[in-house]
C-alpha positions in Angstrom: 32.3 9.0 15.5 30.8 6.0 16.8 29.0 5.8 20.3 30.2 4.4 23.0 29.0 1.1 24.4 28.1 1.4 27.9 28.0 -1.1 30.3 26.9 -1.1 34.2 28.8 -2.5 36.8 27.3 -2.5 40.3 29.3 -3.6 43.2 29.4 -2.3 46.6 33.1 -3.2 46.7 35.2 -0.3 45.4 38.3 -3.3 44.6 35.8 -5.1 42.6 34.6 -2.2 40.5 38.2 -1.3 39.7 39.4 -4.9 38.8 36.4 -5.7 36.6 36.9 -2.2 35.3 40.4 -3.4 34.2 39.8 -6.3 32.7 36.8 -5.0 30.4 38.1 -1.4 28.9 38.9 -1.4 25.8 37.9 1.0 23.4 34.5 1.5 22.3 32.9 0.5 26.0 32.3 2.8 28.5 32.4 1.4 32.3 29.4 2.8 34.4 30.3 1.7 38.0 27.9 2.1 40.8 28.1 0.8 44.5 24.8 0.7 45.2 21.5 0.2 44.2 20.6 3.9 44.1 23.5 4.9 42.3 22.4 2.3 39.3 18.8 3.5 39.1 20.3 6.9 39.0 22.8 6.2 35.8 20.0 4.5 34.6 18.0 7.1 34.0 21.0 8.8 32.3 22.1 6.5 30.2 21.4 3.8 27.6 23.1 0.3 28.6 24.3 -3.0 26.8 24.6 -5.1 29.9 24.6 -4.9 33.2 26.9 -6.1 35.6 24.8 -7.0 39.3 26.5 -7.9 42.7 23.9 -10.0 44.5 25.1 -9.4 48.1 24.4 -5.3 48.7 23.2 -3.4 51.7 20.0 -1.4 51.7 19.3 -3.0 48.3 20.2 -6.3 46.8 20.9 -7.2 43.4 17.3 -9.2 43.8 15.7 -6.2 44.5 17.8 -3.9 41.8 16.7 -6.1 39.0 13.3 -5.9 39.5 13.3 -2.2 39.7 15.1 -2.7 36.8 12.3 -5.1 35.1 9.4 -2.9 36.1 10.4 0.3 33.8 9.6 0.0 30.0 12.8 2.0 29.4 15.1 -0.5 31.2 13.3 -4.0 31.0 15.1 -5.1 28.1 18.4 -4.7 29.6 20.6 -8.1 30.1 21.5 -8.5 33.6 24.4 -10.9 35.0 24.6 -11.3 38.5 28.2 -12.0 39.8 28.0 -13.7 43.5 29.9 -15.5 46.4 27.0 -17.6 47.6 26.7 -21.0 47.1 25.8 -22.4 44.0 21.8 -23.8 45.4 19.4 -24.7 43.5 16.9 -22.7 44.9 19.2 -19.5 45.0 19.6 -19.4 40.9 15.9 -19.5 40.7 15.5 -16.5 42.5 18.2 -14.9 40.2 16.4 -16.3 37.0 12.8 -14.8 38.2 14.3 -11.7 38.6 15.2 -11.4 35.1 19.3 -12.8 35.2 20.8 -14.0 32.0 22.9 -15.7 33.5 25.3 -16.4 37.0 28.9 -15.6 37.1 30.3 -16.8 40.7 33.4 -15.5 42.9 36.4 -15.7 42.0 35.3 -14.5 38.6 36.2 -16.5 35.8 38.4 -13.4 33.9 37.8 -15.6 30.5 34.1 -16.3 31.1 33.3 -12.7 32.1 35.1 -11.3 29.0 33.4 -13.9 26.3 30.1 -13.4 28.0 30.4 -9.4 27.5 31.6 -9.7 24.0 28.5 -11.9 23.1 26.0 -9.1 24.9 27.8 -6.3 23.2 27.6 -8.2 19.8 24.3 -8.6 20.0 23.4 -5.2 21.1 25.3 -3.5 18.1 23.1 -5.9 16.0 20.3 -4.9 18.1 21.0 -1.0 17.2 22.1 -1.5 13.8 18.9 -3.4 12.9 16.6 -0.7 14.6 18.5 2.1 12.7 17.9 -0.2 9.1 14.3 -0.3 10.5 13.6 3.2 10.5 15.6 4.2 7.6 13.3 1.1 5.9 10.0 3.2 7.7 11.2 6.7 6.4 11.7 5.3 2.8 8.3 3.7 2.8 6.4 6.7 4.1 8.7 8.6 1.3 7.6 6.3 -1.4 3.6 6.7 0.3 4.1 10.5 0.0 5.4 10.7 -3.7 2.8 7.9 -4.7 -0.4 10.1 -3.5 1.0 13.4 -5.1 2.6 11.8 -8.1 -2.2 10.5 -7.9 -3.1 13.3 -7.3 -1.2 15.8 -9.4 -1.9 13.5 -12.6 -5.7 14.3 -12.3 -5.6 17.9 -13.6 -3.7 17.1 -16.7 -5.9 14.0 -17.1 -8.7 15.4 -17.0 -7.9 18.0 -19.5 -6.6 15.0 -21.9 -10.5 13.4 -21.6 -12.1 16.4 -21.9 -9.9 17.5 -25.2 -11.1 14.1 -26.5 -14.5 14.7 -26.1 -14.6 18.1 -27.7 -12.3 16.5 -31.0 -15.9 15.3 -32.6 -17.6 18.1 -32.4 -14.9 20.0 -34.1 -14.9 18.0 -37.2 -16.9 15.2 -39.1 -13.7 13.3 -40.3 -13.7 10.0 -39.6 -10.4 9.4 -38.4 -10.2 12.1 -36.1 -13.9 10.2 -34.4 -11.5 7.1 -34.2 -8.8 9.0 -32.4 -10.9 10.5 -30.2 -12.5 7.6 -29.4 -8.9 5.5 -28.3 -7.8 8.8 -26.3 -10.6 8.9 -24.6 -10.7 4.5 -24.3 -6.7 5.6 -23.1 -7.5 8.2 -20.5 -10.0 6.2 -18.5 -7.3 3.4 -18.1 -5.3 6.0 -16.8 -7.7 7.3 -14.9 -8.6 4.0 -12.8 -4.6 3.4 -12.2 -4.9 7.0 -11.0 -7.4 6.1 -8.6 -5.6 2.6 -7.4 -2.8 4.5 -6.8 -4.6 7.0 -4.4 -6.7 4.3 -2.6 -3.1 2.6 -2.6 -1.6 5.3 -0.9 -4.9 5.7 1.6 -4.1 2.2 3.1 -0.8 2.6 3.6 -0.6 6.0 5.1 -3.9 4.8 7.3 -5.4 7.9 6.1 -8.7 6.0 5.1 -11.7 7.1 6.8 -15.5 5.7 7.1 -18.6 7.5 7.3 -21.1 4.7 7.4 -24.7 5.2 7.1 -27.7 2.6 5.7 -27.9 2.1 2.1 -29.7 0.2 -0.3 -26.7 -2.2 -1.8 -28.5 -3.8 -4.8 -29.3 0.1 -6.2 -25.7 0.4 -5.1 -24.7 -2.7 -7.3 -27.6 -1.9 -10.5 -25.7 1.8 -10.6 -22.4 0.3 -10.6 -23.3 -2.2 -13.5 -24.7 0.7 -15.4 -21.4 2.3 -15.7 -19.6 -0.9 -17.1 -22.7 -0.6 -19.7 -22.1 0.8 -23.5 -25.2 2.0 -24.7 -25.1 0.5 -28.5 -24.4 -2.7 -26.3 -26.6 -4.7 -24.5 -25.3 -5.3 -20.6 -23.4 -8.3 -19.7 -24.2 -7.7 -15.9 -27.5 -9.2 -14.4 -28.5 -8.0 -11.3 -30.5 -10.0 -8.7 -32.0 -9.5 -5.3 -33.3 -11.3 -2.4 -34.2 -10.1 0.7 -33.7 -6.7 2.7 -30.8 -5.7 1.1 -30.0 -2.2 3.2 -26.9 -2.4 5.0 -24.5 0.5 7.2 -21.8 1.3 4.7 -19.8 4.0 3.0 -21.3 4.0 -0.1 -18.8 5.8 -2.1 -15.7 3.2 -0.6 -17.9 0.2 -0.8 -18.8 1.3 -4.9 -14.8 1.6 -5.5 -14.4 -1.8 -4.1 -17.7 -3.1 -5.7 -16.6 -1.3 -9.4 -12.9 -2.9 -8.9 -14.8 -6.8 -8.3 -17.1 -6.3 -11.5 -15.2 -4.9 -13.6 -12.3 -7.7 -12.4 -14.7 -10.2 -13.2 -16.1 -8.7 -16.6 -12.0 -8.3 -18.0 -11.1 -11.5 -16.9 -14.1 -13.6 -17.5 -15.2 -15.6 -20.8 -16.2 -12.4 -23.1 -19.7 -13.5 -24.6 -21.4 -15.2 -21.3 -23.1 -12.8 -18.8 -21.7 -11.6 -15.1 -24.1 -12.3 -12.4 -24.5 -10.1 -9.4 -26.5 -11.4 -6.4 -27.8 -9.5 -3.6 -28.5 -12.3 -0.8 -30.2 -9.9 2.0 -32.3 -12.9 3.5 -30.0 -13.3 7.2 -30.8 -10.8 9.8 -27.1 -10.7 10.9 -25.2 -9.7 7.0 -25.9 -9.4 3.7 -24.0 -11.4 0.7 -23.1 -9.8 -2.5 -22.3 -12.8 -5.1 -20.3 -12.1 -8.6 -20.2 -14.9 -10.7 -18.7 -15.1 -14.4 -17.7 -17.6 -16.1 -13.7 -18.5 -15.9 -11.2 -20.3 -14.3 -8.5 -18.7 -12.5 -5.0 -20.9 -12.0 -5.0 -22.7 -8.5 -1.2 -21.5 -7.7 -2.8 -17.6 -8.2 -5.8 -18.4 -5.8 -3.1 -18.4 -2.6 -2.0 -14.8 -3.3 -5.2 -13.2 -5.2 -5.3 -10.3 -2.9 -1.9 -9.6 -2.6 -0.9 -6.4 -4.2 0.5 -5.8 -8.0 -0.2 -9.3 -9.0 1.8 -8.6 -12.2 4.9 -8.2 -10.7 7.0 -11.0 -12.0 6.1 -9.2 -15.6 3.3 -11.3 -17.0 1.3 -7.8 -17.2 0.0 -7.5 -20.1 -0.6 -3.5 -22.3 -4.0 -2.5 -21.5 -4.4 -4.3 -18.4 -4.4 -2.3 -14.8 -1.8 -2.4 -12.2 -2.9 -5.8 -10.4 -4.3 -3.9 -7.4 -8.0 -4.1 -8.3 -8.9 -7.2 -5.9 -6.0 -5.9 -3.0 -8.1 -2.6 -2.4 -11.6 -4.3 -2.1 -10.7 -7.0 -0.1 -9.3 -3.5 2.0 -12.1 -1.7 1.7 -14.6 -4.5 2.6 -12.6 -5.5 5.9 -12.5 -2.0 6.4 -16.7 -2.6 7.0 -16.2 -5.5 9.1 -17.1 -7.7 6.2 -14.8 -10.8 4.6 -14.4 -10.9 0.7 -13.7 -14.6 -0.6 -13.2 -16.4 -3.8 -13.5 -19.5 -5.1 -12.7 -20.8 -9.0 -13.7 -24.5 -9.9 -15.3 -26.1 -12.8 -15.1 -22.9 -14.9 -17.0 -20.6 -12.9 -15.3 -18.0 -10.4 -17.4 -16.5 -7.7 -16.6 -13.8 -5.4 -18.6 -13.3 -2.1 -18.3 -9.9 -0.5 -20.1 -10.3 3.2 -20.9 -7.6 4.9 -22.5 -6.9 8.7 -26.1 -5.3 9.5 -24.6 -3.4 11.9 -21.1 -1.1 11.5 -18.2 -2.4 13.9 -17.6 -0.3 16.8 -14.6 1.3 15.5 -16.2 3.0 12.6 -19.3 3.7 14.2 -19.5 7.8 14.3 -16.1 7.7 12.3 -15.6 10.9 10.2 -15.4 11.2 6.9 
């Protein structure tokens, strides 16, 4: 069954209550009539109301004072409140009304038409009102649902992973056929694509459920960068990354976040730049207040993708391609580096893309102490 609408009527005047009571019921609403003050604060507390109905002229306590009792309690303030009066129709007099929090003035001998239009439209909009906060939180419990199943679905996909990349690596030394080298080699290639969607997923789901947590403490970033380039190096190749450094380049970070967020950048910028020209990483530690971390490679990304680079799943209107990740790469590190304080920004002109991750000498207050 659907709840009834209530709606507060406050009138010291028993005949009033009964007439307005009359020409409102219907069903659906539920009359809540008080004669005084009191009696209104007291249903208040009770109940949940649509509207309220407020005689101005009262003893002990006025519909002036009523109203902003009503106003000064976080439960209540949101309550629309109509005073009905018989004073005179000053200036000065509505003003009063208005400050208190009125929506409007309805004066004696009521308007019957006028009072019924104007309750329909409050009652209208507070069905909306409820119907809109119950999508809401149906919206929030699918979301936290969909949160949930993404960090388990992560997380449950690492044993049987592992065991996949592990199985590779033993097929070699079980045989000296060629072939079975080559397979090896592309499940093995397979499994570690799988493994870093594995890992967006999870940081994915981290952000979302605000279950990310710092533990900052000083670190040296351009051995933090040289160890991250030496993963992205094959060792019958020679590296495409060049590291440089200027400067102090120690800085308070989380140095296992920071290298996820660091890894997604270069390895961004090493899949997506020109193939056979190097990827420069710069360690700008010369400022006393932050220290720069500058990717270059050469490449030119589209102007209309620049507005929305760090949005996530940027391959959702299905230009993805097989083999490529799940377009979340540059959403979690710009996460992770606001996370720190810092700003990530890119620019792409003239066929040359740079990224700039800055990042503060000192932690922000809010992370500062943070456990892990």
């Amino acid at each position: 069954m659907t709840p009834l609408i209530n709606i507060l009527v406050v009138d010291d005047v028993p005949q009033n209550l009964i007439a307005i009571e009359a020409l409102l019921a219907r069903p659906g609403i539920a009359l809540l009539k008080a004669a005084s003050g009191a009696e209104a604060l007291e249903l208040l507390l009770v109940h949940e109301v649509a509207l309220a109905l407020v005689d101005v002229q009262m003893p002990h306590m006025d519909g002036f004072e009523l109203a902003e009792l009503i106003r000064g309690s976080e439960r209540t303030r949101s309550i629309p409140l109509i005073f009905l009066t018989a004073a005179s129709r000053e200036p000065s007099y509505s003003f009063r009304g208005y400050e208190a929090g009125a929506v409007d003035f309805l004066y004696k001998p009521i308007d019957a038409k006028a009072l019924v239009s104007k309750v329909d439209v409050f009652v209208e909009l507070y069905q909306q009102r409820k119907q809109m906060s119950q999508q809401l939180e149906e919206l929030r419990r699918a979301l936290h649902l969909n949160e949930m199943f993404t960090a388990v679905l992560g997380h449950d996909l690492r044993t049987p992973l592992s065991v996949v990349m592990n199985g590779a690596m033993l097929l070699p030394m079980m045989t000296d056929h060629p072939k079975v080298a080559v397979t090896a080699q592309r499940i093995q290639s397979s499994a570690k694509r799988m493994a870093s969607m594995v890992d967006q997923l999870l940081d994915l789901a981290r952000i979302r459920t605000g279950d990310m947590r710092l533990q900052t403490a000083p670190h040296d970033l351009e051995q933090l960068c040289r160890a991250i380039a030496d993963e992205f190096t094959l060792p019958e190749r020679p590296s495409r990354v060049q590291v440089e450094c200027g400067g102090d380049p120690v800085a308070p970070v989380d140095a296992g976040i920071l290298a996820q967020a660091l890894s997604n950048l270069l390895g961004n910028a090493l899949q997506h730049g020109e193939a056979d020209q190097p990827v420069q990483v710069r360690v700008d530690g010369r400022a006393t207040e932050r220290v720069a971390i500058v990717i270059v490679n050469r490449g030119t990304i589209a102007a209309e993708r620049l507005a929305h680079i760090f949005e996530p799943f940027q391959h959702r209107d299905g230009s993805r391609k097989s083999g490529q990740g799940l377009g979340l790469g540059l959403y979690t590190a710009s996460t992770f580096v606001r996370a720190h304080g810092g700003e990530l920004a890119l620019t792409s002109d003239h066929g040359i893309t740079t990224l700039t991750v800055t990042l503060p000498r000192t932690a922000p207050p809010a992370l500062q102490g943070r456990p892990a």
